[in-house]
C-alpha positions as CSV (number, residue, x, y, z in Angstrom):
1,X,6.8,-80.0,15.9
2,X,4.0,-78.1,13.9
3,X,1.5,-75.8,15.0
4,X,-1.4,-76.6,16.8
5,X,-4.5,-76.0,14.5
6,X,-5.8,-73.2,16.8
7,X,-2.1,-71.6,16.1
8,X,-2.2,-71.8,12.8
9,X,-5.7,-70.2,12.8
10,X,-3.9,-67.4,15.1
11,X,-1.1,-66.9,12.8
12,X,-3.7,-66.9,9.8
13,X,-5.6,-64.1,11.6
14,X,-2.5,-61.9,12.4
15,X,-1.8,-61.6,9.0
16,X,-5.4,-60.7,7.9
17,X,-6.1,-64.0,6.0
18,X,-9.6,-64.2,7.9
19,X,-11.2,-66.4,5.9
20,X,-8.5,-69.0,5.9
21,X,-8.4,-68.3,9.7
22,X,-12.7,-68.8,10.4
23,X,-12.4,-72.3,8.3
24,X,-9.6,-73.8,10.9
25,X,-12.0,-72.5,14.0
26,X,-15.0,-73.6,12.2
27,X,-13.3,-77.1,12.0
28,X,-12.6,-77.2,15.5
29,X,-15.7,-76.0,16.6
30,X,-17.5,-79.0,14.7
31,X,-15.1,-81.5,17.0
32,X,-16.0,-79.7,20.1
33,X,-18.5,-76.6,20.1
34,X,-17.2,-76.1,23.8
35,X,-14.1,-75.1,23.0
36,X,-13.8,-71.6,25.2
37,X,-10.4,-70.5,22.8
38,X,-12.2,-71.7,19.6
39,X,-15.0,-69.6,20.5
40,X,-13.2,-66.7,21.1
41,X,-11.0,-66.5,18.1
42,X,-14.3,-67.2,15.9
43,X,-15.5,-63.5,17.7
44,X,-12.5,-62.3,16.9
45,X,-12.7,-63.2,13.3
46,X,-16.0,-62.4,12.7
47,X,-15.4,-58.7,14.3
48,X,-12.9,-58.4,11.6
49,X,-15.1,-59.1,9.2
50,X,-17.6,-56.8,10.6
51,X,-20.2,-59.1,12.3
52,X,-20.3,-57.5,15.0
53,X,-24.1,-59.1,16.9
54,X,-22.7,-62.4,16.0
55,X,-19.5,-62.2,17.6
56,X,-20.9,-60.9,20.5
57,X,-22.6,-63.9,20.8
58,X,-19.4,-66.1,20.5
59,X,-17.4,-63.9,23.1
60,X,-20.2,-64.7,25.5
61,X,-20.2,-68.4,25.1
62,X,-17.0,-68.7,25.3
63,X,-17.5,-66.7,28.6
64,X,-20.2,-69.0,29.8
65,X,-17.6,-71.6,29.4
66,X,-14.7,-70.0,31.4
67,X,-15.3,-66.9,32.9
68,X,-11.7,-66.3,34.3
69,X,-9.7,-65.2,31.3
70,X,-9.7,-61.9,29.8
71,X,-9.8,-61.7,26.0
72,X,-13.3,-62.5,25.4
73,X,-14.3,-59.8,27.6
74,X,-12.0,-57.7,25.9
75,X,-13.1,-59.0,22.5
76,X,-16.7,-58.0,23.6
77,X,-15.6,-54.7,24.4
78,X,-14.3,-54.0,20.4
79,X,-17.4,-55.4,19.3
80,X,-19.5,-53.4,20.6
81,X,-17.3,-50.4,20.2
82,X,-18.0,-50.7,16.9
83,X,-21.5,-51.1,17.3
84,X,-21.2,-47.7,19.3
85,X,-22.6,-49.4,22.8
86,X,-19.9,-47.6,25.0
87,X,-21.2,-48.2,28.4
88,X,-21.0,-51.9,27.5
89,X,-17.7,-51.5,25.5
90,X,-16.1,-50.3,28.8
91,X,-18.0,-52.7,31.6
92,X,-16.7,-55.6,29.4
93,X,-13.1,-53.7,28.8
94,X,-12.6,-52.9,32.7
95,X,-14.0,-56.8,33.6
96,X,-11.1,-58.0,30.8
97,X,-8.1,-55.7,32.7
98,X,-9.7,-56.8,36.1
99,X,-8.5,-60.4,35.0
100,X,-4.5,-59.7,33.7
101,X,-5.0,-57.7,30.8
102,X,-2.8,-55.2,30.0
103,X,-5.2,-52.9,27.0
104,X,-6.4,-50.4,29.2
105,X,-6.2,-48.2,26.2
106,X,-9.3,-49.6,25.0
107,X,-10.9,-48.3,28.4
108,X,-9.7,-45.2,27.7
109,X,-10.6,-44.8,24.1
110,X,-14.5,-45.5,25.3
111,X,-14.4,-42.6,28.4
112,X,-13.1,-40.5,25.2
113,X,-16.5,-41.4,23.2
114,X,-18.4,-40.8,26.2
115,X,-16.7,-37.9,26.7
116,X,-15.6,-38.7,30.3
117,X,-12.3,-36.9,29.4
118,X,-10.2,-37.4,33.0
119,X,-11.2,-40.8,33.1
120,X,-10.4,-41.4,29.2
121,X,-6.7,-39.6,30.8
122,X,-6.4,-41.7,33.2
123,X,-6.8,-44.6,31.3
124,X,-4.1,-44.0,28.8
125,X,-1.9,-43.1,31.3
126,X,-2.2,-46.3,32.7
127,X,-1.9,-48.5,29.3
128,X,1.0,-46.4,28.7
129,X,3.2,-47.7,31.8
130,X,3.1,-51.0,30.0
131,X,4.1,-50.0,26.9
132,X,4.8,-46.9,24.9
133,X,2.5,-47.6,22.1
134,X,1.9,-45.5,19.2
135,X,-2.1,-45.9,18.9
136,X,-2.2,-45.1,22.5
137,X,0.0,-42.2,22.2
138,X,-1.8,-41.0,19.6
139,X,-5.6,-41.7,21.5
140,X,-4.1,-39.4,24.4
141,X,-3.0,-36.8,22.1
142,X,-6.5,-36.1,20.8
143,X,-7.9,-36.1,24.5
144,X,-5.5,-33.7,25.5
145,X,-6.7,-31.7,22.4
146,X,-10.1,-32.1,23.2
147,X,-9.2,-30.6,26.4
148,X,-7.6,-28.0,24.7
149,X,-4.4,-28.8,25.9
150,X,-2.8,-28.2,22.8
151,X,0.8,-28.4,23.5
152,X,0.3,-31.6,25.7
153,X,-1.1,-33.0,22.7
154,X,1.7,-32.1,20.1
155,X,4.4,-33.4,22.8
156,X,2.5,-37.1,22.4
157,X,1.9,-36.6,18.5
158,X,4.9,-36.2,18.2
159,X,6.1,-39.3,20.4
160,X,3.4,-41.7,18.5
161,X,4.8,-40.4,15.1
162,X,8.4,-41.3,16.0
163,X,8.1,-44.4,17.6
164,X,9.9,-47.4,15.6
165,X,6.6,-49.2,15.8
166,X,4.8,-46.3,14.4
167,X,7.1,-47.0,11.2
168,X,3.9,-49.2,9.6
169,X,1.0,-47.4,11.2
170,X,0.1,-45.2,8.6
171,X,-3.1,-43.5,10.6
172,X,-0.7,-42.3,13.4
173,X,0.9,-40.1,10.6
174,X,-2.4,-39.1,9.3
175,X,-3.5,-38.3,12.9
176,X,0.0,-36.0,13.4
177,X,-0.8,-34.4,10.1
178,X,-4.5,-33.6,10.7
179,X,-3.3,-32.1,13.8
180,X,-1.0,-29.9,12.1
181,X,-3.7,-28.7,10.0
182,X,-5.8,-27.8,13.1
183,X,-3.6,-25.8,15.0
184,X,-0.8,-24.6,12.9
185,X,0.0,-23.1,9.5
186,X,2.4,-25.8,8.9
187,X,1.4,-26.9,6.0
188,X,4.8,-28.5,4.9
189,X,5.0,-30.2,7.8
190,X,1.8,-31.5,7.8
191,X,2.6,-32.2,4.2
192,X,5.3,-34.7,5.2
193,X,3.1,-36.5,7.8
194,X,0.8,-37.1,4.9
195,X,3.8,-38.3,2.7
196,X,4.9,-40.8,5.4
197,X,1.3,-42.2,5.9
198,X,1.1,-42.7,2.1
199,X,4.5,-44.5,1.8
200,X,2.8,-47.2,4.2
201,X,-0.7,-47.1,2.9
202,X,-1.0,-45.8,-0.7
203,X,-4.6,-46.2,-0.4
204,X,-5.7,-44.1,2.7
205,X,-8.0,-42.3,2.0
206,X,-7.2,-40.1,4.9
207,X,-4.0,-39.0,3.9
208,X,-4.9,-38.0,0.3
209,X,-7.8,-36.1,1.6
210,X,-5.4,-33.9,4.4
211,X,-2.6,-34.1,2.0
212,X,-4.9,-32.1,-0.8
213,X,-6.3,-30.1,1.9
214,X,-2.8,-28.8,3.3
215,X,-2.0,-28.3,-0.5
216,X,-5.0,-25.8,-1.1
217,X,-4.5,-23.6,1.9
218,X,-1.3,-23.4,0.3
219,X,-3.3,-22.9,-3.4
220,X,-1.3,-25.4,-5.1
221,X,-4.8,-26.6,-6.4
222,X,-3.3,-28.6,-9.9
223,X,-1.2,-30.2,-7.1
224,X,-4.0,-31.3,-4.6
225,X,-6.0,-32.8,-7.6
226,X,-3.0,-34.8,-8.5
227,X,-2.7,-35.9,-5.4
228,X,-6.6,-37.1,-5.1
229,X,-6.1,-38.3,-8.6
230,X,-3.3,-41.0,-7.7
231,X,-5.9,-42.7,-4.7
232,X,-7.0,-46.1,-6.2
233,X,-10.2,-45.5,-4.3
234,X,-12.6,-48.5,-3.6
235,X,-15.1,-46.5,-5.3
236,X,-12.7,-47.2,-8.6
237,X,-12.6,-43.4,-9.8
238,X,-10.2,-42.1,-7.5
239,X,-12.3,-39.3,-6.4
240,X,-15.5,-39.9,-4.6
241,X,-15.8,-41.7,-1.6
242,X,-19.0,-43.6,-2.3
243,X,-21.8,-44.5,0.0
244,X,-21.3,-48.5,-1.1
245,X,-17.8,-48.4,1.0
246,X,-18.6,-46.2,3.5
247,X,-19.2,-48.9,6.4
248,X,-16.4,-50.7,5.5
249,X,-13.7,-47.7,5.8
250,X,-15.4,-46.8,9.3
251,X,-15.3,-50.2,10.7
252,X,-11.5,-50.4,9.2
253,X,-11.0,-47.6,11.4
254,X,-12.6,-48.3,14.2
255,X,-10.8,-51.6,14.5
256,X,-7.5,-49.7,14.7
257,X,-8.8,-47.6,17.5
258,X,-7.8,-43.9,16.4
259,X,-10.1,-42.2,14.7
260,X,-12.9,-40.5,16.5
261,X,-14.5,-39.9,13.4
262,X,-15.7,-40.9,9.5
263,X,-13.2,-41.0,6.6
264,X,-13.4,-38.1,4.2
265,X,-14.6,-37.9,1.1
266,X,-12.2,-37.3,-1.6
267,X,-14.7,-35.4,-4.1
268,X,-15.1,-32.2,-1.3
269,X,-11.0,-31.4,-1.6
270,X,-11.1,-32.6,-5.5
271,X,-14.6,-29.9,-5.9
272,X,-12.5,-27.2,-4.1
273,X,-9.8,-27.3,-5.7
274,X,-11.4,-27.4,-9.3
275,X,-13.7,-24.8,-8.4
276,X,-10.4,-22.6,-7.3
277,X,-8.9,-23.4,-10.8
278,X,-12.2,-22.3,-12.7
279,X,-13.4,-25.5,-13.7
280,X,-16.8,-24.8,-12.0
281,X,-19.3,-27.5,-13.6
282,X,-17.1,-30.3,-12.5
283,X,-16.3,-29.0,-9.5
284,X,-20.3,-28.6,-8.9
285,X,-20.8,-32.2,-9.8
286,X,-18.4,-33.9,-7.2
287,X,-20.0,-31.4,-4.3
288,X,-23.0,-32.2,-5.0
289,X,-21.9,-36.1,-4.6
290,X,-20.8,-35.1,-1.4
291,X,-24.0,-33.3,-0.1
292,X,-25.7,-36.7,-0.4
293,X,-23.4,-38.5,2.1
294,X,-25.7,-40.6,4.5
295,X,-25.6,-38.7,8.0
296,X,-24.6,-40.7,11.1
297,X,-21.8,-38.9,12.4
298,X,-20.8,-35.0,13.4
299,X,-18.1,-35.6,11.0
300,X,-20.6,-36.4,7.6
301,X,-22.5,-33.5,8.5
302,X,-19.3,-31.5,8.5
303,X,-18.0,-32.5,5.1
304,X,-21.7,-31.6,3.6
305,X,-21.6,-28.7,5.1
306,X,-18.8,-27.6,3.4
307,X,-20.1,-29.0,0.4
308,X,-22.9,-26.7,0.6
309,X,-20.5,-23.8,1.8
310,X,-18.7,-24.3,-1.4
311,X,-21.6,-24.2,-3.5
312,X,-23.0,-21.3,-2.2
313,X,-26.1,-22.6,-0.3
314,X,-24.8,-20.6,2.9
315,X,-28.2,-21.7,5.0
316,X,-27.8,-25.2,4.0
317,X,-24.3,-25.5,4.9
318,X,-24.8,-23.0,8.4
319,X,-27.8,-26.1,9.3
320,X,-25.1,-28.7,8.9
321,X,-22.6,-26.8,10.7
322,X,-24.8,-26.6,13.7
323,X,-25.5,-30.1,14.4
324,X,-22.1,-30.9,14.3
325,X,-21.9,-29.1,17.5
326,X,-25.0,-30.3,18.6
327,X,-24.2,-34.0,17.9
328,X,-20.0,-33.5,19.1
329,X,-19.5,-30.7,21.3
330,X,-16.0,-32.2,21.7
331,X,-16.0,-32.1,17.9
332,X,-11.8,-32.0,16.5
333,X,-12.6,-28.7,14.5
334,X,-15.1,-27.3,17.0
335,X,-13.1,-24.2,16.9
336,X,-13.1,-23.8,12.8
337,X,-17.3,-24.6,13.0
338,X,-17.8,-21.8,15.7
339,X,-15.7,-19.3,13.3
340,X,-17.7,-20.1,10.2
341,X,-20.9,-19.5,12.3
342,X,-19.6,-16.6,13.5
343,X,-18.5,-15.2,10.8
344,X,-21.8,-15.9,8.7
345,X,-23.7,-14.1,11.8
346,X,-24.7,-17.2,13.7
């Protein structure tokens, strides 16, 4: 017996063919717009194709039309994570596990954005006595850091990273890496996490832009330029991560749950590390590129700010570094902002 056409929208949908997958709902949805499963899958693709308002509004009619199952109100609660509505993300989230389902790491993920730390812990602890699973492992590991709980979070870094379904999660890597970086002159090893996340995804952008970090604090700076150098960047020069994509990586991200913050852009390590090697009107071009980054998050301001830092315009760059803490006091290099105040007399 074949598939049912809902399951082969579902199996169209798990492996990302999202547009195949919309046409199948879209069909069924013609012969009966009531359809509670139809309407939730059609949320569920549009989210993944970053239409966030509109499937909102297919998660709640499929609501309106049966109220008792869970993954519309969980679908509701991604949406508007992306759309950064928290309290909403998690009233929808805690209505979904209220009716049988098991993601209570999404709950958790939300109390992290909010900043409601012990619940965020609480949360994850909970998703994680269903299953031992990598994102979540990882999510917990940067609230533990947050709480500066340091070692906590490298024992569960280090769990997510070796976990067998972690083999094809590049981001967990990345995440391990990053960590590294943070805490730790472990550059090598960091280096590795970065080699293991590129193996998976040759295009994160992430990786290459920790991996050429971790290889100029170790001032292999021909080496961190190869490394930005072999990215086949959306942008289509390999090095700068242009505005135009921007949305698109963050959402990516987002959808994956792990990262608290924006993806890099590959022109500040590239700048650096040409500037290090003498090559100082190139290097001044791509920072420059950087410093006009559109602001949303604590993280954009961060990467301008070194920008700046790099090109000299210490005021400039101190600005930036100050709303970082002012927008994310929970900010992941918090401790590296503070220093460079510090140390420029702030």
């Amino acid at each position: 017996m074949g598939n049912t056409p809902i399951q082969e929208a579902n199996d169209l949908f798990s492996e990302s063919k999202i547009e195949e997958s919309l046409k199948i709902i879209d069909d069924l949805l013609k012969e009966n717009p009531n359809d509670p499963v139809a309407l939730n899958n059609m949320g569920n693709a549009l989210v993944m194709l970053e239409q966030f308002e509109d499937g909102v509004t297919y998660y709640q009619k499929s609501i309106e039309i049966d109220s008792t199952v869970s993954y519309p109100y969980i679908g509701l609660s991604l949406a508007y994570l992306n759309m950064e509505k928290y309290n909403e993300a998690i009233e929808n989230c805690e209505k979904g596990v209220s009716l049988g389902h098991n993601n209570v790491s999404f709950n958790g993920l939300m109390h992290q954005k909010l900043g409601n730390l012990d619940k965020a812990i609480e949360s994850f602890q909970q998703a994680l006595t269903f299953e031992r699973d990598p994102i979540t492992l990882a999510n917990f590991a940067i609230t533990m850091e947050m709480k500066d709980k340091i070692k906590d979070a490298a024992f569960l870094f280090d769990e997510a990273a070796d976990s067998k379904r972690a083999t094809n999660i590049a981001e967990v890597h990345t995440l391990r890496g990053d960590f590294l970086l943070r805490h730790s002159t472990e550059y090598d090893k960091a280096i590795a996490c970065f080699d293991r996340a590129l193996q998976i995804d040759p295009k994160s952008i992430e990786a290459t832009f920790y991996k050429a970090e971790a290889l100029i604090a170790q001032k292999k700076y021909q080496e961190a330029i190869d490394c930005c150098e072999k990215l086949d960047a959306p942008s289509g020069n390999g090095f700068y991560y242009s505005q135009d994509v921007q949305p698109v990586h963050r959402n990516r991200l987002a959808k994956v749950k792990l990262f608290r913050e924006s993806p890099p852009p590959i022109s500040l390590v590239q700048g650096i590390a040409l500037a290090a090697l003498g090559q100082k009107e190139k290097s001044k071009q791509l920072l420059e590129q950087v410093t006009k980054l559109t602001l949303e998050t604590a993280c954009d301001h961060y990467f301008v700010a070194m920008a700046y830092l790099e090109l000299g315009s210490q005021d400039l760059a101190l600005s930036h570094f100050r709303t970082v803490l002012q927008l994310d006091p929970l900010f992941l290099r918090r401790k590296q902002v503070a220093f460079l105040l510090q140390q420029h007399h702030e």
